[in-house]
Kinemage of the C-alpha trace (Angstrom):
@kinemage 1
@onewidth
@group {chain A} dominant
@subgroup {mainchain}
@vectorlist {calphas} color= white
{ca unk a 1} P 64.473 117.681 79.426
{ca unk a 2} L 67.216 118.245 81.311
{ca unk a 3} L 67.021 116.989 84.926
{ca unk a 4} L 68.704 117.032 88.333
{ca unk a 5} L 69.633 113.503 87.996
{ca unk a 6} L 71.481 114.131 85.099
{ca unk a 7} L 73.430 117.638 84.455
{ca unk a 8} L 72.949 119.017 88.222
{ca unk a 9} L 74.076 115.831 89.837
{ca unk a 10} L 77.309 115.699 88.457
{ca unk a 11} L 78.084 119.015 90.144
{ca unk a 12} L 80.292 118.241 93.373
{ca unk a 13} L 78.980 118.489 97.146
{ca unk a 14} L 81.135 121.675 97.860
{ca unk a 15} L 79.221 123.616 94.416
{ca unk a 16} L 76.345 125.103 95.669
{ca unk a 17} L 73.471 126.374 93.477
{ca unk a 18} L 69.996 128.372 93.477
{ca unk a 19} L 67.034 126.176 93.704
{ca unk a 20} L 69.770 122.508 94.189
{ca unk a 21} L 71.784 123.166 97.241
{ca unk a 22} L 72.698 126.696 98.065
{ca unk a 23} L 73.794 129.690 95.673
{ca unk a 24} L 77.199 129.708 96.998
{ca unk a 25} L 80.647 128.262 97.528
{ca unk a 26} L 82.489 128.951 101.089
{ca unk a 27} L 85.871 130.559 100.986
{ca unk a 28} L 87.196 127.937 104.075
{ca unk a 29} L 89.717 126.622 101.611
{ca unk a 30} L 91.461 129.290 99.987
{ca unk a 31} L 92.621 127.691 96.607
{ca unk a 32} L 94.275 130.652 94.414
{ca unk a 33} L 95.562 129.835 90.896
{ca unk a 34} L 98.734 131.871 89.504
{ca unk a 35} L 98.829 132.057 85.415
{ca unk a 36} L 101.342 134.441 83.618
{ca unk a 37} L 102.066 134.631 79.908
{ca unk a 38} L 105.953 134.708 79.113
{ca unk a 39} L 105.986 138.700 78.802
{ca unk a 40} L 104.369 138.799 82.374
{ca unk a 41} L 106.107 136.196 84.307
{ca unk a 42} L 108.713 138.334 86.137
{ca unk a 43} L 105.856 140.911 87.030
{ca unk a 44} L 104.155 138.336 88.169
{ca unk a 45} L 107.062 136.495 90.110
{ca unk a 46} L 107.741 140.020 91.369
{ca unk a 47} L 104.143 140.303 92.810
{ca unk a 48} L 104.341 136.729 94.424
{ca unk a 49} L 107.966 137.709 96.215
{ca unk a 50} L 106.151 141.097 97.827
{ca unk a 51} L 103.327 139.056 99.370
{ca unk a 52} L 104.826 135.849 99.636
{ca unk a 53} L 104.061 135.470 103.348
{ca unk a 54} L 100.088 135.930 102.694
{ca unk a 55} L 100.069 133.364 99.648
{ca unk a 56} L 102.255 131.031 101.543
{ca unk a 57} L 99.169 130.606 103.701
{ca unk a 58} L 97.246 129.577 101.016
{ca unk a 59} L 96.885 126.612 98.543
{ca unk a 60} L 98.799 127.533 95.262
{ca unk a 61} L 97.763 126.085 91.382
{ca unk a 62} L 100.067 127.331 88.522
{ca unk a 63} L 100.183 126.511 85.356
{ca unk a 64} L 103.502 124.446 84.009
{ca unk a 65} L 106.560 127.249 83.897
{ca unk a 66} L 104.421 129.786 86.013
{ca unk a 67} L 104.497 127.070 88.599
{ca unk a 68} L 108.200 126.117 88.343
{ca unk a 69} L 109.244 129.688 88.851
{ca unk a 70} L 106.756 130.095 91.879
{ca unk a 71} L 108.478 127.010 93.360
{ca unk a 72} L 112.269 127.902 92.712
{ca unk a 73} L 111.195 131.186 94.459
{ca unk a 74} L 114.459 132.479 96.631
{ca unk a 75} L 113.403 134.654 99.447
{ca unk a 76} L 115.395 136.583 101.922
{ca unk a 77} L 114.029 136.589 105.455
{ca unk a 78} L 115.761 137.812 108.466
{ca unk a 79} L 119.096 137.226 107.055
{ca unk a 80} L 118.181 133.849 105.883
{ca unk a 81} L 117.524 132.155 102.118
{ca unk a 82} L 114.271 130.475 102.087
{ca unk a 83} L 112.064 128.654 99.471
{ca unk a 84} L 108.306 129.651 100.876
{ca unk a 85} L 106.629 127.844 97.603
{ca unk a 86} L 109.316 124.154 97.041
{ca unk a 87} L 106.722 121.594 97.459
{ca unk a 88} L 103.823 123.749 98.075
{ca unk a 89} L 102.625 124.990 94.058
{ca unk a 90} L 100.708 122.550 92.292
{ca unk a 91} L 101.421 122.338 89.028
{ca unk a 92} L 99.423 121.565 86.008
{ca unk a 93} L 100.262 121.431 82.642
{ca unk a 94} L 101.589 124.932 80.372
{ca unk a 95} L 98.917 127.341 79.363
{ca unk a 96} L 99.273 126.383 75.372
{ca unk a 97} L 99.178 123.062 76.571
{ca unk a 98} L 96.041 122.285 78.457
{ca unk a 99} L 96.548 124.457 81.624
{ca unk a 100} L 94.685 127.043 80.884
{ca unk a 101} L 91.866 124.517 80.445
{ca unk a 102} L 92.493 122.473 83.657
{ca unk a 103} L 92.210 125.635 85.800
{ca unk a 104} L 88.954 126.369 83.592
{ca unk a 105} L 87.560 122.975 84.837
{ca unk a 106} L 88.699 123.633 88.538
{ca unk a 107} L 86.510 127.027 88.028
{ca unk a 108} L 83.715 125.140 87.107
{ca unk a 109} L 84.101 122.559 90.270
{ca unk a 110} L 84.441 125.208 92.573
{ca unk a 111} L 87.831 124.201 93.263
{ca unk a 112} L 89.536 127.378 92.346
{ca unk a 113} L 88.308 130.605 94.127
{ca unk a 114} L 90.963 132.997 93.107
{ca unk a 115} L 92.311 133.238 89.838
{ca unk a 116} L 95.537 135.733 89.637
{ca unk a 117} L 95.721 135.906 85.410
{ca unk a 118} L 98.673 138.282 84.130
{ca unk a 119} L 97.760 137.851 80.736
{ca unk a 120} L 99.931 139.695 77.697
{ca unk a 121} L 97.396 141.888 76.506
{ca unk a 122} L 100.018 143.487 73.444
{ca unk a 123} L 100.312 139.715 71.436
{ca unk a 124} L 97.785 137.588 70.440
{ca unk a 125} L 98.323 134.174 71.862
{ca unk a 126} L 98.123 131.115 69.838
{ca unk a 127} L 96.380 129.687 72.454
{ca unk a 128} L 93.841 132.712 72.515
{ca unk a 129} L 90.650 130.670 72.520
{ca unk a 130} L 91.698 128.842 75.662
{ca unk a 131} L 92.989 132.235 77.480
{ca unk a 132} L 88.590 134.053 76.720
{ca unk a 133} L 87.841 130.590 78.069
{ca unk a 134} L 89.400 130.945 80.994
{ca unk a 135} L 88.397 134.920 81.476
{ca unk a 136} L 84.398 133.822 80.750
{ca unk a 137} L 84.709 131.062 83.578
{ca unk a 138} L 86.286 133.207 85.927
{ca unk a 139} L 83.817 135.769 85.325
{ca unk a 140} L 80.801 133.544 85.218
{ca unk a 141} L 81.375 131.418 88.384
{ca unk a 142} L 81.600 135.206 90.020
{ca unk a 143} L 85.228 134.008 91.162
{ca unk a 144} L 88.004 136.484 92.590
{ca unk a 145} L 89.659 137.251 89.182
{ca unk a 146} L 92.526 139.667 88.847
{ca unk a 147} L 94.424 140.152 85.394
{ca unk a 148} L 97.036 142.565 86.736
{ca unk a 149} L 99.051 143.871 90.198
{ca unk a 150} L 96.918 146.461 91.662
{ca unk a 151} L 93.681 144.217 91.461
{ca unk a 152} L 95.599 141.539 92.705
{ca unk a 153} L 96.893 143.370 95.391
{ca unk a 154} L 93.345 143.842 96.606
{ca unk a 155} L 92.110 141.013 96.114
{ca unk a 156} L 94.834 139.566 98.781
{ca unk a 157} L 94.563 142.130 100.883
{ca unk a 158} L 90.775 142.164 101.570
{ca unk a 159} L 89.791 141.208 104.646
{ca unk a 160} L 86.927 138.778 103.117
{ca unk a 161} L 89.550 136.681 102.011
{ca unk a 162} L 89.987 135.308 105.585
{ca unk a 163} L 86.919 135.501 106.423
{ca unk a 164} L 85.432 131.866 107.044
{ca unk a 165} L 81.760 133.180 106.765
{ca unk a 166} L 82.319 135.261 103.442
{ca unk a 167} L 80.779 132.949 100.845
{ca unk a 168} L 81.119 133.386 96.772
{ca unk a 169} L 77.183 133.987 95.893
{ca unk a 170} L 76.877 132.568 92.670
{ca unk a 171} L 74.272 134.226 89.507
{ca unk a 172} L 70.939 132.615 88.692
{ca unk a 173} L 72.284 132.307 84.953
{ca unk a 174} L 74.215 129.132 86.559
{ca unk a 175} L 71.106 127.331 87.622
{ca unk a 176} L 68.958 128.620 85.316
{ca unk a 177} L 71.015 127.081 82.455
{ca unk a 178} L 71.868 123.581 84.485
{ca unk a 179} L 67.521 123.478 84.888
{ca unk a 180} L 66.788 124.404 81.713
{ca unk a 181} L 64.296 122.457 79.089
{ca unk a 182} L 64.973 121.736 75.742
């Protein structure tokens, strides 16, 4: 028997869930994590230099080179060179090398509520496994998931992203699993 003293009350106070707290997670905190595979990056540094002034506003997670790249990020605003993202990208480790996993577990704490993924869809990666991973989280916490420019593009633009009473509403599978009996 699985209980709310054991599997549900691990869950941190900011995840909500059907029948335990509330079934959702509040977009306050905008928390947006930036992935690209190597044949994507400069699309997806390209993307991140048009809207740098809305993600600047926003707390940044990259995986290892992604991040590096986000942070060495020249910009050129009214005639002047500026780095919007030195010192503001958190970076965890490569994709191949546990990233893809550590943004998987921020997923699943309701850390991350936007995942921006520009995934190489043309190779297989040998880190494949960890890349559906990632996908099935995004997808299953019922996160803001975009795996290429125009869906990421509307994702930022949408006014629910600034909206402090917008709230992720997360599925009944969630609890239903977490209160399940074995």
């Amino acid at each position: 028997d699985i209980s709310q003293d054991n599997e549900l009350s691990r869950i941190p106070h900011n995840f909500c869930i059907h029948g335990y707290r509330n079934n959702c997670f509040d977009m306050r905190e905008i928390n947006i994590a930036l992935v690209a595979h190597d044949g994507r990056k400069k699309e997806l540094l390209d993307w991140v230099k048009f809207n740098w002034k809305k993600l600047a506003k926003y707390n940044i997670w990259a995986t290892g080179t992604t991040g590096r790249l986000i942070s060495e990020l020249v910009i050129e605003e009214d005639g002047k060179l500026i780095r919007p993202f030195e010192k503001k990208v958190t970076r965890l480790f490569s994709g191949p090398l546990g990233g893809d996993q550590q943004i998987g577990a921020m997923i699943a704490e309701r850390k991350i509520n936007m995942l921006i993924f520009f995934c190489d869809n043309l190779i297989v990666q040998g880190h494949q496994n960890d890349v559906s991973a990632l996908t099935r989280l995004a997808a299953l916490y019922n996160i803001a998931f975009a795996t290429n420019r125009t869906t990421a593009d509307m994702l930022l633009t949408s006014e629910l992203i600034d909206d402090p009473e917008y709230s992720i509403e997360l599925p009944d599978c969630i609890a239903s699993y977490a209160n399940r009996t074995l």
